[in-house]
Every structure is written in structure tokens, then in C-alpha cells.
C-alpha positions, 0 to 999 in steps of 0.5 A: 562496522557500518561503512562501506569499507568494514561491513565486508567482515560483518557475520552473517546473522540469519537469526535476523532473517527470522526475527524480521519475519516474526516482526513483519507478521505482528505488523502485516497480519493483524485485521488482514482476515478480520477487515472487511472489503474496503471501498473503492479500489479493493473491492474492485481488484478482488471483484475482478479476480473473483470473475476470473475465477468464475469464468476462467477467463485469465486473460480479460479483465472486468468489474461485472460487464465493465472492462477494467483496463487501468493496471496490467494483469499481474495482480490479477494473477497473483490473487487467483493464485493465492485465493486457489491455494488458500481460500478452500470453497468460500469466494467470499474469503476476502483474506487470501486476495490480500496475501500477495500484498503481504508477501510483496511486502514481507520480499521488500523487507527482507531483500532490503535487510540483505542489500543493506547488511551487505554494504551498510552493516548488519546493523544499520540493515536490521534498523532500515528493515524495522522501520520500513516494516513499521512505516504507516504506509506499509502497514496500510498496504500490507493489508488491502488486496492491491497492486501496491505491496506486490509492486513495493517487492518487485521495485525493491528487488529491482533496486537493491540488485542495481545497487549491489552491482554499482556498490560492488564495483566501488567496495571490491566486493564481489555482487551477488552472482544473480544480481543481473537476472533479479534486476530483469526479473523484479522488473518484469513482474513490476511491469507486469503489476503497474506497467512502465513505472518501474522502467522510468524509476531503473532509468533515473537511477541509472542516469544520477549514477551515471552522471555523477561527478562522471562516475566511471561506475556508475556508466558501466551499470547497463553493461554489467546489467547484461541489456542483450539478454536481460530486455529479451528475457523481460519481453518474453515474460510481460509479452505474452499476455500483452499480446493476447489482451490487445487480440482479446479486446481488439486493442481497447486494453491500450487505448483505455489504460494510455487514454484514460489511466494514464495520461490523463494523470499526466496532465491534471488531477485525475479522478479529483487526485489533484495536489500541488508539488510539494504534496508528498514531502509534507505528507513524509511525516505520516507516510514514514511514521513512526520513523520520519521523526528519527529521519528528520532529527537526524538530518545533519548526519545524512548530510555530512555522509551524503558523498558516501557511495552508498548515499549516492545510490540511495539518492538515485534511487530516491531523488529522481522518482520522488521529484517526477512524482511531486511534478506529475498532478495526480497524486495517491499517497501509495505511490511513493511506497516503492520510494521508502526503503531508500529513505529508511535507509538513509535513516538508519545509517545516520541513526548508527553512525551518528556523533553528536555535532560540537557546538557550532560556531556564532556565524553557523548558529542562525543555519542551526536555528532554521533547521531546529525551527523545521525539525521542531514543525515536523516534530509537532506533525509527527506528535499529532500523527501519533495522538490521532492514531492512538486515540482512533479507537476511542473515538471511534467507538465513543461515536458510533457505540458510545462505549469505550472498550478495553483495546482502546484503553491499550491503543492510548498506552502504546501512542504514549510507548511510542511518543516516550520512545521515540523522545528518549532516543533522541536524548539518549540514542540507545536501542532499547528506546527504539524497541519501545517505540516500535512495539508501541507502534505494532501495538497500536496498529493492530488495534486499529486493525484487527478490533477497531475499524472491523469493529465499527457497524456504520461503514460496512453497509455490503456486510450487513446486507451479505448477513441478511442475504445468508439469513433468508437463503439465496437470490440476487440482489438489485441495488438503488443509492449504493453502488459500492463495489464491496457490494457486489463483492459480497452480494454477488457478481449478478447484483445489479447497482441500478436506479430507481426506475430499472430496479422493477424491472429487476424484481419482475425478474429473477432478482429477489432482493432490494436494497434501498438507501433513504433518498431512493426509497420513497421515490421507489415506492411512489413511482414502482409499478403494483408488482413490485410494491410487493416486498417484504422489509426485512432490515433496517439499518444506519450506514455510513458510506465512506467513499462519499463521506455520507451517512443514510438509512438503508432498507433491505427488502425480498419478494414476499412471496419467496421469503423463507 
């Protein structure tokens, strides 16, 4: 009941829309409210949507004064949105900045589950769903207020009703009746997230349609995609603000996100992002746990059912993406994730339709050989993934509180479901080893997420400071040594991340607090003038500063004359 000519008579079970948002929050939601602002791209997306709604100002985008033109204004938009709806009174709430990160990926899910249900079997659907949903990457996205979980939604939106139309087409199935107007809209708001990406994604996959074995099909997919209505409703929907930023900025918006964003990672390694191709393929491994070990055991069966018309759309999807990707000098792990759905695709359609292979014959065994000798090296990759994971907490804890707690010891039992799981389907492909290995990987994520990393004192220097500040009443604060942006998320829009020689100025102001790293603090007090020697210390503490891999002593000083 999983190939494309039987899944036509498959019921619908919408039990399974249910269970996979039940299993979606296991994953997604823990630690979402507990995780503090991570640094640096985070902070600096809730920073800005923060300012928004400080001044109303919709339309610009800024990190304080700075102009922050490198992404399109649709993240922008949705964490207003939802921190208005959610978040009460409190600015500070960092969790209703990261729900539209969890609803993009909770519509990434679901829309695959539909799409796949329709044309692979309900089955074959339910699997892809789960083991998107407990992809590494996913989970990781899912939980940091950023453009990347938003754009997995509108991207997997945007496929799935291009391949509705083109599978239809080849099954004589009927397409879902909006098909055309998900595909415009998905791209609209993809656009609107991450500007032309998601154009160059729709084309390759077009063009591979179109031009395989002159595939009548796959050249009648613009036509039935409605181009003459279509383009003119995406224009109407991503035009408006594009317009209104470029008479905003007198065109600075374009030069900036063209000049400095965009073709610079074209050409190099931007912002020190530099790999070389083949960069995404070895990292496969970890971006797809705990799934990539099922897809790379089972790669023979994707092979022999790779002629099939639902392949086909799968590795247009796939393909052409990831091979632009591997070629383009910048490279971010997130920037396959809109990639993943075609891949856990592929994975659960050899994991329900696989047959063990016969014995090979002599002159095929030396091909049997190398493909069991890459299967075992990324076996051993995947393994190590696993152990890392599982024992994360311990470590953590061990080296920075020399304690271990209870959620580690749980953490290392569910890294053994996982690895006891995953092995056991591979010698016994039954469902009930793929339950295990998936509640043991939910189990170690949202320890990880929810008790460990939240948990840690060392790295969330702006949280102590933030403890402080509301300990000893309101004021400003001026920063010297740390300039992260979860500082002035936390510590307000006003702080100030100066040096050394700026930050008496700011004290002979009205900024009351001065926070000091260990390198800036004697300096500040050998070269600041008598007034602004004039400080009262009221913390000292360890931190460790992750985005630079540096660990300092932090001094939190106020004016002693307005300390409370």
C-alpha cells in the first residue's frame, strides 16, 4: 500500500495529524521558554523585533542605531505578532519571539505527512513526519527565534504543492484543489523570510522535472502552476514592504543585503563561514540524526526505487539545492534544513518498502564491499553523535559544577534506547525498534534542552547581569569587554557596548551601571577620570563568552550614589 499506484485506497487517519503534533511538542517545546537568549544571531533578530515594538516602527529594521539589512522584514513580522498575542507585558519574554519558529516547523511537518500520505502511503508519510520531526537540526531550530524554521514551513509548503501537481499528473489522481495558490503563497512568505531563495529552489526543481527522460509532465508544471496569476499575487504580497524599506532607507536596504549579505557569500567564506564542498554531505550524518543512520543502511533500496515518479520528485527537490549549496563558500548548517523533508522522505519509503537484498553475486561483491565499508564509517559517525549527545549533560555539569544530576543519568539511558534501537531495526526491521529509538532521542533533547544548557552559569553572562540590574532597581547599563547582543536584549535597548575610554563618558551621564570584563577593568580604573572612580561593585562573577570561545571574570559596578 506504499506505491504510488495503491496509496490512492489508503484511509485517511487523521488520528495521525494528532499524534504528530503531540510528538512535535515533546520535541519542539521543551527548554523553549527555559533557554535563555543565545548568542549571536538570536539576540540580534529579537533585539530588533523588540525595537519594533518600542517604537512602532514596522517597517525599518535596526539592532539599536545600527541598520540591520541582511534578511527581509517576514521574521520581523511574525515575532511582533506573536510576542503581541502572547507575551502579556514583559519585553524581556524571550519565548513568544521563538513560536514562530515552532509553528514553521510544526507546518513543515504536518504539510509533508499530507503530501506524503497522498502519494507514498499513510505509512511511509507517518515515518518521513517522525523522523523529520526528530532530526538534530530541526529540533535546534525549532527552539531559536530565527528565520530558519519559518522558512523550513513556507519552503516545505512550496514544494510539497509542486509535487502534488506533478504526481497527480503521473498517478491519475486528482491535486489538492489549492494546490497552485499554496505554492504562490508558500513562496511569497518565503521570500518575504529570506529573500530570492526559495525562487532558485522552485526553479531547480522545475528545470530536473522538466528535463528528465523530456518528461511531458514535468514541462507542464508552470502551466498548471498558473504563472499569469500566480507571480502577480506574490508581487502584490512581498512588494509593499520592499517598497516602502527602499523610500525608508533611500535605497540602502538593497545595497547593504545585495552588497554585503549576499554576494559576498557568493564569492568567499563570509563572516569566517568558509568550508569546502562536500561540507554538507559529511555533516548529513549529524544534521539528520538520529534518521541518517536509518537513510544510510538502506541506501541500496532508495537506489533500485530511484525510477519511481515520486523519487524523481523527491531528488528535484533535493539535488539541485544541495549541490548550489555545496559550491556557494558560505556554509551554515541551517541552511540545508529547507532540504530535509525530501531526505526523510526518501528514508522512510526504503524503510517501508524494503526487501532484504539475495546474496550477491561474486563479480558484485567487491561493490557490496565498498558500499558496506561507507556504511560502516558513517555508522561509526552517527555512534559518536550519539554518545556526545548522550553524555552532554554529564559533562557539562561535571565542568562547571562538578556535580552530576539526576537528568544526566536519564540522558545516558535514553543515548543507549537510541543506539539499542536504531541497531535492532537494522537486524530486525520492526516498528517497535524505531519507537524506541525515537522516544530515546526526544528524551535526550529535552534534557539537553529544557535542564542542561539552561542550567549552566558560565555562558549566560547578559542573565546574570539582567539579575542584578533587577536586584538594585532600574538604570542603564554601559558595557566594556562584552558586546554581546544578548546583553542588550536583556540589559535594555539604551545599553551602551562601549570602550574603555567612552564608558566615563556614559557614567558622567544618565547611564548608572558598568560592567567590566577582567582585561577592560584595570585599564578603566588607571585611565577613568575621579568621577567615575565613583563606583560601587556589586558582583563578581566567572563567565564564559561562547561566541569567541573565552572564558573572563566579569565586574558589575552602579553609581554609589544611586544605589538603592
Amino acid at each position: 500500500m506504499n506505491s504510488l499506484e495503491s496509496s490512492q485506497s489508503s484511509p485517511r487517519s487523521s488520528y495521525r495529524i494528532w499524534l504528530l503534533m503531540l510528538v512535535a511538542a515533546f520535541y519542539f517545546l521543551p527548554g523553549i521558554t527555559s533557554l535563555p537568549p543565545t548568542d549571536r544571531d538570536e539576540s540580534r533578530y529579537i533585539q530588533a523585533s523588540k525595537q519594533m515594538l518600542e517604537t512602532g516602527n514596522y517597517i525599518d529594521i535596526r539592532f539599536q542605531q545600527q541598520p540591520r539589512y541582511k534578511k527581509p522584514i517576514g521574521i520581523y513580522w511574525l515575532q511582533v505578532a506573536s510576542h503581541k498575542l502572547f507575551s502579556g507585558a514583559d519585553p524581556r519574554a524571550v519565548w513568544p519571539y521563538r513560536v514562530p519558529s515552532f509553528l514553521g516547523a510544526l507546518a513543515g511537518i504536518l504539510v509533508l505527512y499530507l503530501f506524503a500520505g497522498k502519494y507514498f502511503g499513510r505509512e511511509t508519510g507517518f515515518w518521513a513526519a517522525l523522523l523529520l520531526t526528530s532530526s538534530l537540526i530541526l529540533v535546534v531550530e525549532a527552539h531559536l527565534a530565527k528565520t530558519d524554521a519559518a522558512l523550513f514551513g513556507a519552503v516545505s509548503a512550496m514544494q510539497c504543492a509542486l509535487g502534488d501537481l506533478y504526481l497527480a499528473g503521473r498517478s491519475g489522481m486528482k491535486p489538492w484543489r489549492l494546490a497552485p495558490l499554496l505554492f504562490w503563497l508558500g513562496m511569497a512568505v518565503a521570500i518575504l523570510l529570506k529573500g530570492p531563495v526559495p525562487l532558485i529552489m522552485a526553479a531547480g526543481t522545475l528545470l530536473v522535472l522538466a528535463l528528465w527522460k523530456r518528461n511531458e509532465a514535468g514541462r507542464g508544471l508552470l502551466r498548471q502552476l498558473g504563472p499569469w496569476w500566480g507571480l502577480p499575487l506574490v508581487l502584490v504580497i512581498v512588494l509593499p514592504w520592499f517598497v516602502a524599506i527602499y523610500y525608508a532607507t533611500d535605497g540602502l536596504f538593497f545595497s547593504k543585503a545585495i552588497g554585503e549579505d549576499l554576494l559576498p557569500k557568493l564569492v568567499s567564506g563570509h563572516e569566517s563561514h568558509g568550508a569546502l564542498p562536500g561540507y554538507y554531505l559529511l555533516l548529513a550524518p549529524l544534521l539528520f540524526w538520529p534518521g541518517s543512520l536509518l537513510l544510510v543502511a538502506r541506501l541500496k533500496t532508495i537506489w533500485q526505487r530511484i525510477s519511481r515518479p515520486g523519487s524523481v520528485f523527491l531528488l528535484a527537490w533535493l539535488l539541485p539545492a544541495w549541490l548550489l549549496f555545496e559550491l556557494i563558500p558560505t556554509k551554515l548548517p541551517h541552511y540545508i534544513l529547507p532540504l530535509l523533508p525530501a531526505l526523510a522522505l526518501l528514508t522512510a519509503d526504503a524503510l517501508t518498502n524494503y526487501v532484504k537484498p539475495p546474496v550477491p553475486e561474486p563479480a558484485a561483491k567487491i561493490g557490496r564491499y565498498l558500499l558496506l565499508g561507507v556504511q560502516g564509517l558513517l555508522g561509526l559517525l552517527w555512534l559518536s553523535v550519539a554518545i556526545i549527545l548522550a553524555l552532554a549533560p554529564a559533562i557539562l555539569q561535571w565542568f562547571t559544577a562538578e556535580t552530576i544530576h539526576l537528568s544526566s543519568l536519564v540522558a545516558i539511558g535514553a543515548g543507549i534506547m537510541v543506539v539499542a534501537g536504531a541497531f535492532r531495526y537494522l537486524r530486525q526491521p520492526r516498528q517497535k525498534n524505531l519507537v524506541v529509538m525515537l522516544i530515546g532521542s526526544c528524551i535526550v533533547f529535552g534534557v539537553v534542552l529544557m535542564w542542561a544548557l539552561p542550567g549552566l552559569e558560565l555562558p549566560w553572562v547578559a542573565v546574570k547581569v539582567r539579575q542584578q540590574m533587577d536586584l538594585h532597581g532600574p538604570g542603564k547599563l554601559v558595557s566594556v569587554g562584552y558586546h554581546e547582543p544578548s546583553l542588550v536584549f536583556l540589559a535594555g535597548t539604551e545599553t551602551r557596548l562601549a570602550g574603555v575610554e567612552t564608558a566615563c563618558e556614559s557614567l558622567n551621564g544618565d547611564y548608572r551601571y558598568l560592567l567590566l570584563d577582567s582585561r577592560s577593568r584595570d585599564k578603566f580604573f588607571a585611565t577613568a577620570g575621579p568621577s567615575c572612580k565613583k563606583v560601587r561593585s556589586l558582583a563578581e562573577f566567572q563567565g564564559y563568552n561562547y561566541s569567541k570561545g573565552k572564558q573572563a571574570t566579569y565586574y558589575l559596578y552602579a553609581k554609589e550614589q544611586e544605589l538603592n
